[in-house]
DSSP file (Angstrom, degrees, kcal/mol; ACC not computed):
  #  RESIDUE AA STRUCTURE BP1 BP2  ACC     N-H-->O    O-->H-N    N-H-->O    O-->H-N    TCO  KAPPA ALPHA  PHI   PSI    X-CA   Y-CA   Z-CA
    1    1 A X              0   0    0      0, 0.0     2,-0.1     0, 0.0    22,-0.0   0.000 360.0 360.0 360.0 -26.5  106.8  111.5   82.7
    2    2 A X        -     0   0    0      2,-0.2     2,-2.7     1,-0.0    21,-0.1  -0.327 360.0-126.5-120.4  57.9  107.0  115.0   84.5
    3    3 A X        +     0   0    0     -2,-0.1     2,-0.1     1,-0.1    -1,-0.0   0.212  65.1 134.3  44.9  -9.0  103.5  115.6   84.8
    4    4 A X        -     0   0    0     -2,-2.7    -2,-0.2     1,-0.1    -1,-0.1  -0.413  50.6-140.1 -83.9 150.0  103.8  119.0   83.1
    5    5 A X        +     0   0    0     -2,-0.1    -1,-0.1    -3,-0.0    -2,-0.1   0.864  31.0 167.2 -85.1 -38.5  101.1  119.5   80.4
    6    6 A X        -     0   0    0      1,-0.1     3,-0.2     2,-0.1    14,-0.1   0.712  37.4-145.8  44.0 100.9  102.7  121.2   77.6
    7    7 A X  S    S+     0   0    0      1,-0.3    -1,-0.1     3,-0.0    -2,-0.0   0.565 100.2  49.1 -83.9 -14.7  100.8  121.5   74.2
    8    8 A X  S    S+     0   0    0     11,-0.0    -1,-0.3     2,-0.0    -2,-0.1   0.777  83.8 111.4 -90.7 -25.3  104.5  121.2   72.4
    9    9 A X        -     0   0    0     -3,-0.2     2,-0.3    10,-0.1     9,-0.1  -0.196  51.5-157.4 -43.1 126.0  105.8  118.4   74.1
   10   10 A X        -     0   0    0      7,-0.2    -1,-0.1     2,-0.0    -3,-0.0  -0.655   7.8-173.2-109.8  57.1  106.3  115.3   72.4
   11   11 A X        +     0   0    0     -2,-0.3     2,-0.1     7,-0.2     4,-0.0   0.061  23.6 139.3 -19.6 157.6  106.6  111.7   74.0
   12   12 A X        -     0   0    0      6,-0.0     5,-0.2     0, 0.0     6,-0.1  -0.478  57.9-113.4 163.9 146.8  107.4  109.1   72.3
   13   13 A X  S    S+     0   0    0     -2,-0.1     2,-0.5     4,-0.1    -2,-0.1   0.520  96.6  86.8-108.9  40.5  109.6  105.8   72.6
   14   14 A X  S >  S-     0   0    0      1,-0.1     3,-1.1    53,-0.0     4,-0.5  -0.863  75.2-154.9 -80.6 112.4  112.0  106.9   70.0
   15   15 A X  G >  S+     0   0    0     -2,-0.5     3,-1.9     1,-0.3    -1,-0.1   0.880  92.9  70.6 -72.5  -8.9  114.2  108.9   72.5
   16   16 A X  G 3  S+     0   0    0      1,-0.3    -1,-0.3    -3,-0.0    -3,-0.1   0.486 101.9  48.6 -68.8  12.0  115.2  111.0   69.1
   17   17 A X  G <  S+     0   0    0     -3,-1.1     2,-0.3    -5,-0.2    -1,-0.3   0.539  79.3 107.2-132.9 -16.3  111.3  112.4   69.4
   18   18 A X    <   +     0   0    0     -3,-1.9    -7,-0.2    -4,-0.5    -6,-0.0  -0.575  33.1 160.6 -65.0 126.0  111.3  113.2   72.9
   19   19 A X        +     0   0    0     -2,-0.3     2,-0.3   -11,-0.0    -1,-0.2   0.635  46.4 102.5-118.5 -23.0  111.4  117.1   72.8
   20   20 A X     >  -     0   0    0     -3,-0.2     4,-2.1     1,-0.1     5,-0.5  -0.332  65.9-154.9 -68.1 106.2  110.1  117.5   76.6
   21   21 A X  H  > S+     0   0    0     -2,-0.3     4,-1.6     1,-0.2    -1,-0.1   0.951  93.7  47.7 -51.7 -45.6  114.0  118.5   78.4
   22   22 A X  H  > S+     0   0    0      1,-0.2     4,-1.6     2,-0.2    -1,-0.2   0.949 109.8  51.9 -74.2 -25.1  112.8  117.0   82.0
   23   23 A X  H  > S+     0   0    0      1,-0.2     4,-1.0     2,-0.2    -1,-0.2   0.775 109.9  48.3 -91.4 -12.1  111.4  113.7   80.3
   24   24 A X  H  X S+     0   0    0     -4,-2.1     4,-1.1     2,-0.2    -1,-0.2   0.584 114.2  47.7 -79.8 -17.6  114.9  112.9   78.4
   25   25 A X  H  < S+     0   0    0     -4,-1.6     4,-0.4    -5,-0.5    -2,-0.2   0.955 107.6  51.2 -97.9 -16.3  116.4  113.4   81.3
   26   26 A X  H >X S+     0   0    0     -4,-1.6     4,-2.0     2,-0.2     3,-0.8   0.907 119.1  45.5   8.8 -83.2  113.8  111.1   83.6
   27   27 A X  H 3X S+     0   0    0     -4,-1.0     4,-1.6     1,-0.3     5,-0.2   0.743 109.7  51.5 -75.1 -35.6  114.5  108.6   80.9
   28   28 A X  H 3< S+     0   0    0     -4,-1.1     4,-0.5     2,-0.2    -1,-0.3   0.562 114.9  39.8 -85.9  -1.0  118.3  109.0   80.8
   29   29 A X  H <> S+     0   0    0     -3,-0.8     4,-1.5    -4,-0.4    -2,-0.2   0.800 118.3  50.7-111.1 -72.8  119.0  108.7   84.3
   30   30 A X  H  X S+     0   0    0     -4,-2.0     4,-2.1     1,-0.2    -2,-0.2   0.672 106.1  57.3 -41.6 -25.7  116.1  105.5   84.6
   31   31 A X  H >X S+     0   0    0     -4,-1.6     3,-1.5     2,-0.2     4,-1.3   0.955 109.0  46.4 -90.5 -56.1  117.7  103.8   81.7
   32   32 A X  H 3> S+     0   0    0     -4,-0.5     4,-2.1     1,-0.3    -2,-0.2   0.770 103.3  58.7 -36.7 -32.4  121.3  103.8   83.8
   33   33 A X  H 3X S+     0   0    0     -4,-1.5     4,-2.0     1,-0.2    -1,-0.3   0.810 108.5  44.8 -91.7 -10.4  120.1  102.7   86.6
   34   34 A X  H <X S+     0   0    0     -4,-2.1     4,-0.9    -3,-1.5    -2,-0.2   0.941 105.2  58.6 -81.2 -13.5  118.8   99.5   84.8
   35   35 A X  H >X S+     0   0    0     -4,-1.3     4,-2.8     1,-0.3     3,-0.9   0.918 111.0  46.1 -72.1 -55.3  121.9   99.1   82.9
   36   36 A X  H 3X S+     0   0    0     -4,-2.1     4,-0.9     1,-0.2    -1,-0.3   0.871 114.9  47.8 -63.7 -37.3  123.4   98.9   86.7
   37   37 A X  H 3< S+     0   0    0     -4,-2.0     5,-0.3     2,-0.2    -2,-0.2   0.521 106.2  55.8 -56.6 -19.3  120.6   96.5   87.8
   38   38 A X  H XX S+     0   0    0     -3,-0.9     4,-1.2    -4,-0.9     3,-1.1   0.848 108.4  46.0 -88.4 -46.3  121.1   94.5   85.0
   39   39 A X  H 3< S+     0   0    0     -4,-2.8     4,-0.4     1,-0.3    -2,-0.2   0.914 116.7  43.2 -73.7 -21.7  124.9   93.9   85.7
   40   40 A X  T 3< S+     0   0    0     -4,-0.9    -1,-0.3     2,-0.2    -2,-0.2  -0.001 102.5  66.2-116.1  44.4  124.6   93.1   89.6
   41   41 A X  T X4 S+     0   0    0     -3,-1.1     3,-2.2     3,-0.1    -3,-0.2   0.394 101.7  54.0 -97.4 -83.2  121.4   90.9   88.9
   42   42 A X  T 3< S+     0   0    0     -4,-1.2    -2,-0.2    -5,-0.3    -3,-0.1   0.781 108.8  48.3 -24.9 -18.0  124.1   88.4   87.0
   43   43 A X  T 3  S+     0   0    0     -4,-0.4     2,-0.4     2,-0.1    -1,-0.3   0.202  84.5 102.0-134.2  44.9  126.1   88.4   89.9
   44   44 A X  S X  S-     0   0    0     -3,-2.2     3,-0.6     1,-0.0     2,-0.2  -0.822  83.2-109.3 -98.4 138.4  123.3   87.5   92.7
   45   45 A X  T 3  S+     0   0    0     -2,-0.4    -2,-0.1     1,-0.1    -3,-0.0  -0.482 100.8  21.7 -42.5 128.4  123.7   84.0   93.5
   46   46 A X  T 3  S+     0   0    0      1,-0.3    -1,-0.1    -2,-0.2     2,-0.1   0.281  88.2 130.0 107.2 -17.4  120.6   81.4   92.1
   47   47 A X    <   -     0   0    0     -3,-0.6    -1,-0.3    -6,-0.2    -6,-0.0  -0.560  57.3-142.6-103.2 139.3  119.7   84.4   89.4
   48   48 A X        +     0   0    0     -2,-0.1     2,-0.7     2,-0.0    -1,-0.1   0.121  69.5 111.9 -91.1  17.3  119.4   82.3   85.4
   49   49 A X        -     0   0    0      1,-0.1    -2,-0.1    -8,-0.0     5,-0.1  -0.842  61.5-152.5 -85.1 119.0  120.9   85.2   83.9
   50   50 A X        -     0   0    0     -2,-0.7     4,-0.4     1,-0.1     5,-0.1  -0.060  30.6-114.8 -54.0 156.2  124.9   84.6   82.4
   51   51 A X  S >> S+     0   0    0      2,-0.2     3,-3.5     3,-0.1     4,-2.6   0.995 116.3  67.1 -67.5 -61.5  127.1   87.7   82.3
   52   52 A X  H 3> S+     0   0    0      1,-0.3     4,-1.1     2,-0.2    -1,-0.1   0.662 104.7  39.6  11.9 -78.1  127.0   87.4   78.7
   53   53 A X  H 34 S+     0   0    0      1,-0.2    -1,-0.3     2,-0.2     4,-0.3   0.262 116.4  49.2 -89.3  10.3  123.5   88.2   78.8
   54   54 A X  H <> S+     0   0    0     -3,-3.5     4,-4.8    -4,-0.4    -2,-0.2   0.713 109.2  54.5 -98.6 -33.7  123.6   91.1   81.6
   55   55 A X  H  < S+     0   0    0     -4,-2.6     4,-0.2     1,-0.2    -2,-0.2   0.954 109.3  45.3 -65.6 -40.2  126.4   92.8   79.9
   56   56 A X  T >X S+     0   0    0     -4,-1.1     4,-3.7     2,-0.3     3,-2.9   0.956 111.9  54.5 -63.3 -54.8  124.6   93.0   76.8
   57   57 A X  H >> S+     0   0    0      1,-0.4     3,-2.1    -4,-0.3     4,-1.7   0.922 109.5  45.7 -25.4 -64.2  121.4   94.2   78.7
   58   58 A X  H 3X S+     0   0    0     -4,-4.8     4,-0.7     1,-0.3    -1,-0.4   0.325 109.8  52.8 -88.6  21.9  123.0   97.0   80.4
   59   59 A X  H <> S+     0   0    0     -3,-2.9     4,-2.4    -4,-0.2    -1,-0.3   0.507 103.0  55.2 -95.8  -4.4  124.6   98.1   77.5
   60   60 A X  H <X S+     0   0    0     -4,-3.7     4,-1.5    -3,-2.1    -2,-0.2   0.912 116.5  42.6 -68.3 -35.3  121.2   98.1   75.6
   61   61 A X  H  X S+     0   0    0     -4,-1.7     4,-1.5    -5,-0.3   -29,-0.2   0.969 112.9  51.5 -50.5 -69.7  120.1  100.5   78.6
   62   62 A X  H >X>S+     0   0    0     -4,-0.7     4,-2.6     1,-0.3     3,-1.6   0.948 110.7  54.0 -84.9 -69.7  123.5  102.5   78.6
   63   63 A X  H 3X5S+     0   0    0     -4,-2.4     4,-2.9     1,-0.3    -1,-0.3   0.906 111.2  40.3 -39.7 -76.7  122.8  102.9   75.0
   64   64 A X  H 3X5S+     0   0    0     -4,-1.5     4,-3.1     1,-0.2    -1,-0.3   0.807 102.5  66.8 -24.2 -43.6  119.6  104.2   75.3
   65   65 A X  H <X5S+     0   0    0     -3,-1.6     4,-3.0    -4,-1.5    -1,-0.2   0.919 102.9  46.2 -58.7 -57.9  120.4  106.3   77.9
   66   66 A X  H  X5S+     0   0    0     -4,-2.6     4,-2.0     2,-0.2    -2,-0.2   0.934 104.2  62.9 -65.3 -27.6  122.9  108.5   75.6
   67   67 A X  H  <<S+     0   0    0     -4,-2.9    -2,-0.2    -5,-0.6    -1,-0.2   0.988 109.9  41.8 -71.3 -40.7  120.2  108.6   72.9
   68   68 A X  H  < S+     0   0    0     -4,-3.1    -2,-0.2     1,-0.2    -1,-0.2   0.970 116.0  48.8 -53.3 -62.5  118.1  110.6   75.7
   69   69 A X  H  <        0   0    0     -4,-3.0    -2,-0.2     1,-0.2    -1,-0.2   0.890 360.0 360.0 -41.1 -54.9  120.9  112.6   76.8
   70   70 A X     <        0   0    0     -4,-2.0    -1,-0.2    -5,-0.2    -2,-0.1   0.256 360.0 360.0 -49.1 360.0  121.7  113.5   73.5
């Protein structure tokens, strides 16, 4: 995700495996802003999502999001 080549760096989408610092943080920042997308998609008019199922969303993103940070 940050283009750098690195021969230790580790991808992966277990964030616990991520060892590359700029690409947990890439991820941890990207996973919040769906977790916000997720709640104000539920409250667009028309849109077949419940709250229910947006809250849970963004808090499967928000979760994620601390396992990058972390």
């Amino acid at each position: 995700m940050c283009g750098r080549q690195v021969p230790y760096a580790m991808t992966s989408y277990r964030p616990e495996k991520v060892t590359c610092p700029a690409c947990r943080e890439h991820a941890h920042r990207q996973y919040l802003r769906f977790a916000d997308q997720a709640e104000r998609l539920s409250r667009m008019p028309g849109v077949n999502i419940s709250s229910d199922q947006a809250a849970r969303s963004a808090e499967w993103h928000r979760d994620l999001a601390r396992r990058f940070s972390g």
